[in-house]
Each structure stands twice: as structure tokens, then as C-alpha cells.
N, C-alpha and C positions, 0 to 999 in steps of 0.2 A: 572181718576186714579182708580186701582184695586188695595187693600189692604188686606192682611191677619194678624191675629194675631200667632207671634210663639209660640212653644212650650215653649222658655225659656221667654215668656211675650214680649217682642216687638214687634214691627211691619216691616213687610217689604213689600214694593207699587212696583205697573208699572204702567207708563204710558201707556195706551191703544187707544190713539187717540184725537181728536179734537173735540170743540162743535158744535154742527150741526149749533144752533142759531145766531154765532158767525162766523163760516167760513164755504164758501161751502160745502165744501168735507168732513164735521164733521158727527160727529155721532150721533143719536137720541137714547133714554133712550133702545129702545130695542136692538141694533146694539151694543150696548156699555156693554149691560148684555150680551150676547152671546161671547162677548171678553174675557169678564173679567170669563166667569165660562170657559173657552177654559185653559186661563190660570191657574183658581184654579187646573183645574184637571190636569195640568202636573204633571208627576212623583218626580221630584226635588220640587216643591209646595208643592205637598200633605205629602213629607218627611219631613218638618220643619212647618207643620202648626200644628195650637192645635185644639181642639174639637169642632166643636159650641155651642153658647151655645143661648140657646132659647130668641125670642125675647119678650120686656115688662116686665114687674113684677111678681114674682112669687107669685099667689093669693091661694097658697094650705099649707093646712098644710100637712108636711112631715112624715105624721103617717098615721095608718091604723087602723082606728077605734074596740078594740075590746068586746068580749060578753063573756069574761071569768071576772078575777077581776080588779074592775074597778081602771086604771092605772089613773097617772099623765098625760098620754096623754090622756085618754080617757077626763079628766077633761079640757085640753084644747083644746080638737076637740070642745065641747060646749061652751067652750068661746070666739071661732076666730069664729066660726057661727052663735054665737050672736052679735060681733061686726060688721062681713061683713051686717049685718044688721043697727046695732044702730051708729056705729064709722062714721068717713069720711073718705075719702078713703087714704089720705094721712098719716094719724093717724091710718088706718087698718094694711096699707101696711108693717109701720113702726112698729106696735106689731106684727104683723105674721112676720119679720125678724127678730127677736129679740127671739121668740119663736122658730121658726126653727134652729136658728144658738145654741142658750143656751140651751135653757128647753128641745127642743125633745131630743136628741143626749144623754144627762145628764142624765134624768131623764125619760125620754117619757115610759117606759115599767115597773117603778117603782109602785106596788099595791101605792095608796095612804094610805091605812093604815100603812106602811111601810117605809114612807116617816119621818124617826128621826128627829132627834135634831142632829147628829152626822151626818145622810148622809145630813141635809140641811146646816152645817157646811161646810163639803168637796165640797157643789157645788156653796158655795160662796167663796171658796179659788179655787177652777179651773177659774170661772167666771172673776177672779181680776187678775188670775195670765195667762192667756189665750191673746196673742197679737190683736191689734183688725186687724179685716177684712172689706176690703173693697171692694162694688162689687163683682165682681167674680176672684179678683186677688188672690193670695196664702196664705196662712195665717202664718203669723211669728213664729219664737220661742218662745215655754214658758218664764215668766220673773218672776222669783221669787216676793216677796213681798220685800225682804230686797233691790232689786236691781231697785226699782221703784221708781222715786225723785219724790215729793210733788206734783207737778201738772198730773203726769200717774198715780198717786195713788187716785188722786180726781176724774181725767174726770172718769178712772175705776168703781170706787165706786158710782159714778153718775150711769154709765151703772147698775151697779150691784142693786140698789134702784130701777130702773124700771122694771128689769127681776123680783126682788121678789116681786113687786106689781103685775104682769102677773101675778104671779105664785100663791100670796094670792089669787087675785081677781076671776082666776078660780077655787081656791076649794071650795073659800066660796061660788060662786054659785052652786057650787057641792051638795053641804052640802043643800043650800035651795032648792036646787030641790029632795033628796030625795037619793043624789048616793053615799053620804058620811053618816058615820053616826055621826062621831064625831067631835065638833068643833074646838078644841083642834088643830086638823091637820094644819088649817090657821092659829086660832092665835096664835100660836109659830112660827111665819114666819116672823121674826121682819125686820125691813129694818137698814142700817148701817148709825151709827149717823156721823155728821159733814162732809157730800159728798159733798155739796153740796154749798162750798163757795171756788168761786173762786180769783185768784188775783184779786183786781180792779189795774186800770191805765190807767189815763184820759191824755190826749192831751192835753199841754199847746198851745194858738191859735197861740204861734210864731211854735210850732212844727208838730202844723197842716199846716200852712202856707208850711212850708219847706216839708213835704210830698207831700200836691198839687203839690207843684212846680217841685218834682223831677217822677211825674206822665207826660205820652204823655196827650197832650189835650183832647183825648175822654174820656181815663180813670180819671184824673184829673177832667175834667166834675161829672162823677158816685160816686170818692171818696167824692167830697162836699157835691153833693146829701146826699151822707150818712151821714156825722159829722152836718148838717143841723137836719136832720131828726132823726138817729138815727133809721133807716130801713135797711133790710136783705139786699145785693145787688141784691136778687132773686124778691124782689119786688120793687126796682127802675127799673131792664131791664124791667119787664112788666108793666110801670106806662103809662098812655096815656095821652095825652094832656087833655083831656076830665076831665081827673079825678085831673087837680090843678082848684086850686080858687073854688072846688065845695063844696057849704050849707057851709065853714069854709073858714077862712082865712090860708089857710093852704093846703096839698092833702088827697087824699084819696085812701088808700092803699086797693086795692082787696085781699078778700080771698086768701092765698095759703095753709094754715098750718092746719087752721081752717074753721070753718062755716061763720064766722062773716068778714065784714071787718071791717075797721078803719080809723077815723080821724086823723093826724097830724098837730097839731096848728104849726104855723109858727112866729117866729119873722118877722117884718118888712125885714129885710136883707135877709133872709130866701128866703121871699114870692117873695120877689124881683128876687132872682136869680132863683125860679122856672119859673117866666111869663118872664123872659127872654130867657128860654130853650124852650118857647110854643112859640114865636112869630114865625106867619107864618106857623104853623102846624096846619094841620086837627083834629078834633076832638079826631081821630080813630088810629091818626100815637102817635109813642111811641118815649115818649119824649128824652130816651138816645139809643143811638145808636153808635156803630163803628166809626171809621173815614171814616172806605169802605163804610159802607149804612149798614150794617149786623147786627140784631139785637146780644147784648151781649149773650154769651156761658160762658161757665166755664172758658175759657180763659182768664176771667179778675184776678182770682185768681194769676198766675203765674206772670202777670202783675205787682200786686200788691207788691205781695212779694219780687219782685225786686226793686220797688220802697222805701220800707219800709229799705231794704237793705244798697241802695244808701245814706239815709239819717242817717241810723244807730241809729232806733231809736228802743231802746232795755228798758228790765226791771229788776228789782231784781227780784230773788226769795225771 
């Protein structure tokens, strides 16, 4: 299959032939790219496609370091190339988005002595009131403050607590390295109180039960995994056989987030349905997987939320 992304965010495919490995007459990985860019470049294609956009993560800050007065960018050109050093890369990646989408755009050409109490005011009401983005899709309308219910006002104000720690953390090192003179500039850069508590609501085990059950078997597998553990679903699809019953009665979750990985003690019941998910797997093979064979994508998301659906299990505000 050949796929493009349109202008207006969808996608539209062709089939372009058969697999070599699969049926004679099929095609091999280069016969099948030769197909597939024949068709991007028709004229009716290239009319309804969108831009490309570059492959992997974007590892650069979106400024242009200057030798005049020393700006809010220039304070975080020194900051994102002291963390591409000290951070991890997933923890890098994630404050250089966060810096490129907020602080450069806002602020980036702003002298830092220049940097108020009034303009850092206006760039935490843009900040809250600003739709969020995702990936490279398009970015929504403004939303006022008065028109944001209690949970887009929280996760917001979350966002908005770690843009101003960015944004402390690089002047105060500004400041100890010599390119600021006054302190004053960070510590009036206060962060916004009460962001950071969200709903609780816990699962009674009849209303987990009724979730499992309205889950397909693969997924119903991954969803126990989690109410078990209380792990990401980004580290049950990469858990290995290898890694239950190991030094604890319980697994062991690999790094993703962080440096470190981690033990998960197990109940009895628990440990039981992990050594039930390893019998008969290799060390090396990954304990949940697809119904196809296919290790878990993003796809169990959608999954989910149809499940949760079916069972109709909702909360107050």
C-alpha cells in the first residue's frame, strides 16, 4: 500500500501490488518504492497532498543564537545544550518541545532584563489559554480562561508549572554563569499554585471485572496487566518474559521515561497471572502481544476507549 497525508489532515492509500514473500508475482521492498513514488508524483497526488515533514524528533532549538543583548533565547540556547548533555534523552526531547512550542515563539527575542512581572503575567495567560498541540497536526482555537471546566484548567496549569520551571531554570543559570546580572529576573518567576491535583477514581474489582470482559482477549490480557501493576501500557507492550519472577516476586519494568528501572511487588494473584502469560516463551519474546503476532502500537488506545465506552464507566466532576 502507498499512502499520503492531505492537505485537510487525512489520509488517502493505493494499493500498489502484492508481496513478493507471500505470492510469486509480488513485489520486493524496491519494486514496490518505485510504485509507490510513480504514484506520489502524479499531478491529481501532488494536488491534495500536504508538506513533508521531516523524519525522528526534532533535536534543535528553534532560535538563532545572538551577540547583541543577551535575550530569553540566548538563556535557553545554554540550557537545552546543557541538558542534550546531562538530561536523558527522552526527558530532553520532551523540554526542547515544550521550549520550542512556548518560550521561543513568546519570549525567545525578549532582552532578559526586560523580561517584567506584566510581560511574564501575559505569557502565562497565552500559555493556559493557547489549545494544546499535538505532533505535527494543527493547532486549535484560543479558549478563554472563563470557558475552560476544571480538568483543561488543571492539565493546562500543569503544562504552564513546567514551561516556568524551563524558563526559571534557564536564567538562573544565566545569572551563575555571568550573562545575567540580576537575580531578581528568576526569582519572580513563581509557578501557579494548586495544578497539580487531579480527579482521583479508583475501580471497584466488580467494575474492573466488567471492563476486562468488555475488552477482545489480547487487549483484556494488557488491560489486567495494568490494574495488576499499575504500569504505563508503553511498558507492559515492551515487558519480556525474562523480565517476570526476576530478584522479586513480582516484574521488572525497563527504563523508558527515566535512567532507572524498576521493581513491581506482586500479590500472589498477580504473580500468578504474570507466569501464566510466560509459559512457553523465550526469554527474549514479549510477553503481550496482538491476537496477529504483532507487537502492541498505539492502537490499543482506541481499543480501549471503546471498551470503557461499552461498559459506561464514567465520573463526576
Amino acid at each position: 500500500m502507498a499512502r499520503i497525508r492531505r492537505i485537510d489532515g487525512n489520509y488517502s492509500q493505493k494499493r500498489i501490488g502484492k508481496l513478493a514473500p507471500i505470492h510469486e508475482d509480488g513485489l520486493d521492498f524496491d519494486q514496490a518504492m518505485a510504485l509507490a513514488r510513480h504514484w506520489f508524483n502524479q499531478p491529481n497526488v501532488l494536488a491534495v497532498a500536504s508538506k513533508s515533514y521531516a523524519v525522528g524528533v526534532n533535536a534543535k532549538l528553534k532560535y538563532t543564537k545572538t551577540n547583541e543583548r543577551f535575550t530569553v533565547g540566548d538563556a535557553m540556547y545554554g540550557f537545552v545544550e546543557w541538558k542534550r548533555i546531562a538530561a536523558a534523552r527522552t526527558y530532553f526531547e520532551t523540554t526542547l518541545s515544550l521550549i520550542n512550542h512556548h518560550i521561543i515563539p513568546r519570549l525567545g527575542d525578549l532582552p532578559v532584563e526586560e523580561l517584567s512581572q506584566s510581560t511574564f503575567t501575559q505569557f502565562c495567560l497565552n500559555v493556559l489559554e493557547a489549545s494544546p498541540k499535538r505532533g505535527n497536526g494543527s493547532q486549535g482555537p484560543r479558549t478563554s480562561l472563563e470557558n475552560l471546566d476544571h480538568e483543561q484548567l488543571r492539565k493546562r496549569k500543569k503544562t504552564l508549572n513546567t514551561v516556568i520551571g524551563l524558563l526559571k531554570s534557564a536564567i538562573e543559570m544565566s545569572w551563575e554563569n555571568g550573562d545575567v546580572e540580576s537575580e531578581r529576573t528568576w526569582r519572580r518567576l513563581r509557578r501557579v499554585p494548586h495544578a497539580d491535583t487531579p480527579r482521583q477514581f479508583f475501580l471497584t474489582r466488580s467494575q474492573a471485572k466488567r471492563l476486562i470482559a468488555s475488552c477482545r482477549p489480547d487487549l483484556a490480557l494488557l488491560v489486567q496487566a495494568a490494574l495488576y501493576t499499575g504500569c504505563r501500557a508503553s511498558e507492559l507492550t515492551r515487558l519480556k518474559a525474562r523480565e517476570v519472577g526476576v530478584h522479586v516476586f513480582g516484574i521488572y519494568v525497563a527504563p523508558i521515561k527515566s535512567y532507572r528501572g524498576r521493581y513491581v511487588v506482586l500479590p500472589k494473584e498477580g504473580m500468578s497471572f504474570f507466569l501464566d502469560q510466560i509459559e512457553g516463551l523465550d526469554d527474549e519474546d514479549y510477553v503481550f502481544r496482538m491476537s496477529s503476532g504483532k507487537i502492541w502500537s498505539g492502537c490499543h488506545k482506541h481499543l480501549f476507549k471503546q471498551a470503557v465506552r461499552r461498559v459506561l464507566i464514567v465520573t463526576e466532576n
